[in-house]
N, C-alpha and C positions, 0 to 999 in steps of 0.2 A: 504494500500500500504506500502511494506519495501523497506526502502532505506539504502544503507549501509553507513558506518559511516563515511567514507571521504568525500561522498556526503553530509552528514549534515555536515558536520564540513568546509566545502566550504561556503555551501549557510551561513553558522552561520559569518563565515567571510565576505562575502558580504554584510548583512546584517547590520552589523557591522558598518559601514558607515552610517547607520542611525541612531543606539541605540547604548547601550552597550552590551556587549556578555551576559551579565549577564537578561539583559531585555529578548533578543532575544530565552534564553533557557528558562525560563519561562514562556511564552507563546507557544513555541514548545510542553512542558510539559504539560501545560493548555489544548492545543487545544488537542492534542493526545488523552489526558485523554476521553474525550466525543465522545460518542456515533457518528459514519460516517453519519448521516441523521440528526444530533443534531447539527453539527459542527456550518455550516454557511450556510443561503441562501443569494445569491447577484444575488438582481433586476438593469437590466441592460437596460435604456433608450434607445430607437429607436435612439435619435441623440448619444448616442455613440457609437451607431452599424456603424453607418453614418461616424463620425469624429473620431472617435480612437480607431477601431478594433483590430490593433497591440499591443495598448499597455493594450489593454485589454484580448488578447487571453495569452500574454507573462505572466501580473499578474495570470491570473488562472491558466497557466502553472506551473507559480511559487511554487504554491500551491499545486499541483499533487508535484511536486518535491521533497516537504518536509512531505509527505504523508499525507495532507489534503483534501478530496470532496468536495468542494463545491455545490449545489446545485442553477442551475443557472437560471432565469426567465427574459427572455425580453417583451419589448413593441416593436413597431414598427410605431410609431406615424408620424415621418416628412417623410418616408417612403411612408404613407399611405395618409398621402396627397398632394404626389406628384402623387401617381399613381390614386387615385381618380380623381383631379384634372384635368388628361391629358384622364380620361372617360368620362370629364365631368361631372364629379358627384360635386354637391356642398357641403363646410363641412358645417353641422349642427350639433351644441351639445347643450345638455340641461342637466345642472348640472354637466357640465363638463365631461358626456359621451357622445363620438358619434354615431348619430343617424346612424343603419344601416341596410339600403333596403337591397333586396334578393340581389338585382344585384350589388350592394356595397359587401355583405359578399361572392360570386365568389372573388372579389380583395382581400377582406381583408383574406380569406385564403390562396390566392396566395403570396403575399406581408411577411404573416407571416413563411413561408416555407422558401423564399427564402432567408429570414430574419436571423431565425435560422438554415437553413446549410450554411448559409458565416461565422457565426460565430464556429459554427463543423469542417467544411473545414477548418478553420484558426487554428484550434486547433490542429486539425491533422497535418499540416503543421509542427504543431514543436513537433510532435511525443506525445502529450500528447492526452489520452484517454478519447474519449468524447461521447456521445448518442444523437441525434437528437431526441427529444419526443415531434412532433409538434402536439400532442390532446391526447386526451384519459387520462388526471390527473382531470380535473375537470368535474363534472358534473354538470350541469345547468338546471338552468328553464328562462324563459322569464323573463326581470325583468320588461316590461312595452312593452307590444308588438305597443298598437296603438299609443305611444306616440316615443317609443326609437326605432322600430321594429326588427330585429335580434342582440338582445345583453342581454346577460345572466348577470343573475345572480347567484353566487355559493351554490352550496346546498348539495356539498360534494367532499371529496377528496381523490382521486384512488393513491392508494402511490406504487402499483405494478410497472410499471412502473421505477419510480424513486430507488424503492430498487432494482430493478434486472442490474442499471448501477451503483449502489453505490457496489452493491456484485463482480461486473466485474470491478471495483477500474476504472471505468469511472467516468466524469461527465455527469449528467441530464443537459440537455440543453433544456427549456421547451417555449413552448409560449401560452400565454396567450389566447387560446381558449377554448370554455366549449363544452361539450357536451349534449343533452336532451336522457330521457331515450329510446325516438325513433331513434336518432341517428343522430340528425338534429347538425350539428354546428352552435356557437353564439360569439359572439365578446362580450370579458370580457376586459372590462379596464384593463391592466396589473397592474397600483399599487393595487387597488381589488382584482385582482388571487395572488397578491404577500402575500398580508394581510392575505388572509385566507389560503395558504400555509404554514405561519409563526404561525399562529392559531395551526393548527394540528398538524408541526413538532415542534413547542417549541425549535428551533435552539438556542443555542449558540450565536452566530454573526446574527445579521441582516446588511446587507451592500446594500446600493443605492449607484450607481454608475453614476455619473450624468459631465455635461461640467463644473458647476459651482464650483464642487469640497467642499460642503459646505452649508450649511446655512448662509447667509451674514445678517451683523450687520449693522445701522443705515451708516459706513462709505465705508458699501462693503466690508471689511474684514471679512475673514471666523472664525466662534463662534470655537473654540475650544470642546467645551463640552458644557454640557447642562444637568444640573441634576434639573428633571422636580421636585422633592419633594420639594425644596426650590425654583427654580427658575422659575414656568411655570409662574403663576400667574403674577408676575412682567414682564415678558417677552411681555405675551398677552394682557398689558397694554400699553404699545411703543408705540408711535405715524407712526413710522418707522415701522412697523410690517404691511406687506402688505396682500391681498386678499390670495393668494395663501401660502405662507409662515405660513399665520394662521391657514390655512385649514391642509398645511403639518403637523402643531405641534401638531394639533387637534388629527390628525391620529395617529400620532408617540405615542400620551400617551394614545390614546384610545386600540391602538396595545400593546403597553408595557402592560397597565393593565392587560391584558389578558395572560403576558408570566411571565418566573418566574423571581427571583430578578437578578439575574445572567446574564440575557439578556441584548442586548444592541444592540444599529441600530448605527450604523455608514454610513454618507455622504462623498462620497470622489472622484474624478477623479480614471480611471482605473492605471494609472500609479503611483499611491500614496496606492495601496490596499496592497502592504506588510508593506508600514510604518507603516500605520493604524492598522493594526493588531499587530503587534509583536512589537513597539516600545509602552510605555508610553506617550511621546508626543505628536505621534500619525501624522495627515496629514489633516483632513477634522475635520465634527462637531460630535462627537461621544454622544449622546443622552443614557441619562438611565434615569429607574422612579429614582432610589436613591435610598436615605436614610433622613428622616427628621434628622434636628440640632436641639441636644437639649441641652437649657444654664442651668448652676447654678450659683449662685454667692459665694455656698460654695463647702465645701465635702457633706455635708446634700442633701442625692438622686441619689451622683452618686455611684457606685456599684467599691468599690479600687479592690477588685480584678480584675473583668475585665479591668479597667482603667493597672492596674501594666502591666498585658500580653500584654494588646496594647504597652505600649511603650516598654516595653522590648523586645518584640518582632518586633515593627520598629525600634530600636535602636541596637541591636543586643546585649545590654550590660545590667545589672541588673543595678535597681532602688539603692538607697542605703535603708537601711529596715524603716529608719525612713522620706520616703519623706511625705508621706500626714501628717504626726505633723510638720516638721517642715517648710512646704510650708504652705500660708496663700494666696488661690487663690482670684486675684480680678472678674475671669469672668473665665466661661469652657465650652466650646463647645465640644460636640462628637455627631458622628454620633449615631442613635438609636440601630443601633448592634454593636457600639463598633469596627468600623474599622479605625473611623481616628477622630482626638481630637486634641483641641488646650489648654490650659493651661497656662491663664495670670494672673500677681501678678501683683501689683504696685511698681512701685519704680522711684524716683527722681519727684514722684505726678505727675508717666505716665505709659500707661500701656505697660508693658512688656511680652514678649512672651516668656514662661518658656518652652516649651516643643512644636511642632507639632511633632505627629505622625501616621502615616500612614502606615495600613498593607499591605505588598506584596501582597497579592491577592488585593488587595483594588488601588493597583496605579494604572495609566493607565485608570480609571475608571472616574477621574473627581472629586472625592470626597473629595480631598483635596481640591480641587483650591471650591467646594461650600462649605464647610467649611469656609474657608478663606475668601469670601464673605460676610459670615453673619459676619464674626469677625468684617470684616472695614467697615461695615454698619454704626456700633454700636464705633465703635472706631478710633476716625480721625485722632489721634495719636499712636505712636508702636515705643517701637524700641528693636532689639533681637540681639543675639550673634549665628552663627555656625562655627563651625569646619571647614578649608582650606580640600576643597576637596572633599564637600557635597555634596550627588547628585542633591541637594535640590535649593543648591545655584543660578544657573541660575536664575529661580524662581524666586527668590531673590532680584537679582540683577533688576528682570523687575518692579518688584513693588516698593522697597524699592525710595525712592529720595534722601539718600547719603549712604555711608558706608566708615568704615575705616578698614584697616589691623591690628591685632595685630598680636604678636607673634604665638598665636595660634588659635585664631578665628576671625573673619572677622565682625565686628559690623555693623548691618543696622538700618535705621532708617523713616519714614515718615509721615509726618506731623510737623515737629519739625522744626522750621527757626531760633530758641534763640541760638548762639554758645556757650552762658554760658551753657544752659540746654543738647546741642550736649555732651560737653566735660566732664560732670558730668555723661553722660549714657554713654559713652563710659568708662570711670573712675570704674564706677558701673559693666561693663561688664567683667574687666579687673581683678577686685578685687573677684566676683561673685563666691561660691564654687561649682564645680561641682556637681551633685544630680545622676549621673552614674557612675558606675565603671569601669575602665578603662582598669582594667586585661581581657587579651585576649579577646577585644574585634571583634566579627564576622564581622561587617558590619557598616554603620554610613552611614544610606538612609534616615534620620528623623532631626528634628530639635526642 
């Protein structure tokens, strides 16, 4: 789809209100770049077909707007057991799919139709281009006739369909029905048709769109991010980690495994799906496999050139030529490809943060903030200097437990309560010679 350029440069102002312009155009570019079937698929819960159609038909709108497809997959669950219900038919599930009789799948294909043209219909509504493709994408076999009876399992995927409304700059709008090679329909659990959808087309974006808006934390607040390479493992030891939550993350990295490094599932309410996407901060819990963190306590393993591009390239400014002689690091963390790194010496007999850098394609991905994790595992003490005006700062300020203003940079600090030792690292921050060059400098998005 082209859109002309007042129209981007609108929606890049609206948006605007979220991120910065600078974010906003970077991901426009990002997304553009890939393949219309590659882009994003977003699986779309029965309850919020139920409770927030508007502001889910408006987000995908959005997206037709700024010439992105989505490729879209619902459930129809609280749906289905209401009209089941009012048959008389009682729910039964085992293994958390529903069992279902001949005279259950008459409903459950009715219920799915009307399901997917309310949400066509809504689409239409506001002039965006959409396809109702209520069967004919998967193909199925029984996945347990005497125990589960009409409900498939997938054993392959018809992408005609979905490229002939991707080529008509529509969106697929699909539900989770399969087909048997006699012609018989079956009831596929939708996160199941989602996964193995996600299998074939190797999307870009994976996006669940759900009420909770998130994966929630031991306090109920929504996880940010979640980089499974450092963080599964500790994750699926929580005590707070419930039945269903674990099964989700089970999925989410058994899915990831299978897609490329680039890939990413994002959780989020329908009304948070442009945040989520085009800003770095982002709205819900954005899920990647990662990158492992890997420490040294010298230069001995890690590789200066690519070290030098990483920061010079999150910093927008050159190294001075002799930093790895005359830095004496006390601990180095980077990611295993080299997209984001922390770089700590000692000083005042504490550790200091000499450099985080993080690459533009790399923000927005989480990889800083797991970075950062393993750094304050290992270190309960920190205190660093940035530049007024960082984009980094925020950040910053959430972690940090004090900070002071200089003239030109902004000193933080935590784990430190000694005000002798406060005023000596701030003394140290102040005196400190810079290790960047400062001529025409592009950018200052790193720390």
């Amino acid at each position: 789809m082209t859109i002309d350029s007042k129209t981007r440069q609108t929606i890049v102002r609206l948006l605007s209100a979220m991120g910065s312009a600078k974010e906003i155009q970077q991901y426009l570019k990002r997304f553009s770049q890939v393949d219309a079937k590659r882009f994003a698929v977003v699986k779309v819960g029965g309850a919020v077909l139920r409770d927030d159609l508007p502001a889910l038909a408006s987000s995908l709108t959005f997206l037709q707007q700024v010439g992105l497809t989505p490729i879209v997959l619902h459930g129809a669950g609280p749906q289905l057991d209401q009209e089941l219900a009012a048959a008389g038919i009682a729910k039964q599930t085992i293994g958390g799919l529903r069992v279902t009789t001949p005279q259950a799948l008459g409903i459950v294909r009715r219920v799915f139709q009307q399901q997917n043209l309310r949400l066509v219909d809504a689409l239409h509504a506001m002039d965006t281009r959409a396809v109702s493709v209520a069967a004919g994408v998967f193909t199925s076999e029984y996945l347990d006739r005497d125990a589960l009876g009409m409900v498939g399992k997938v054993t392959g995927i018809e992408l005609a369909p979905i490229e002939a409304a991707l080529r008509a700059n529509a969106i697929p709008v699909i539900a989770s029905l399969g087909e048997t090679a006699e012609g018989q329909l079956l009831n596929i659990n939708a996160d199941v048709a989602a996964n193995e959808l996600v299998r074939v087309l190797q999307p870009y974006k994976i996006v669940f769109l759900t009420g909770t808006g998130g994966l929630l934390d031991a306090q109920g607040q929504v996880i940010d991010s979640i980089n499974l390479s450092t963080e599964y493992a500790h994750l699926m030891a929580q005590p707070w980690i419930d039945g269903g939550m674990r099964l989700k993350l089970e999925q989410i990295a058994d899915l990831l495994a299978d897609l490329p490094l680039t890939s990413s599932i994002s959780i989020t309410r329908p009304a948070e799906l442009a945040k989520e996407l085009f800003t770095h901060k982002g709205s819900g819990t954005l899920v990647r496999r990662g990158e492992k963190v890997l420490t040294f306590d010298s230069w001995d393993g890690v590789d200066p050139r690519r070290m030098r591009d990483l920061i010079e390239s999150s910093f927008g400014r050159k190294l001075v030529p002799d930093y790895f002689e005359r830095t004496r690091p006390h601990r180095i963390y980077v990611s295993e490809n080299y997209r984001a790194a922390m770089i700590l010496t000692q000083e005042e007999g504490v550790a200091y943060l000499d450099k985080f850098a993080v690459l533009d394609e790399a923000q927005g991905e989480g990889l800083g903030r797991a970075v950062w994790l393993v750094m304050r595992e290992e270190h309960p003490r920190l205190f660093w200097r940035s530049r007024h005006g960082n984009n980094i700062n925020p950040f910053y300020d959430a972690e940090c437990d004090g900070s002071l203003k200089q003239p030109r940079w902004k000193v933080y600090w935590y784990g430190i309560d000694d005000f002798g030792l406060i005023e000596r690292c701030v003394a140290h921050c102040a005196r400190r010679v810079p290790t960047l060059v400062d001529a025409s400098p592009l950018k200052d998005n790193a720390a």
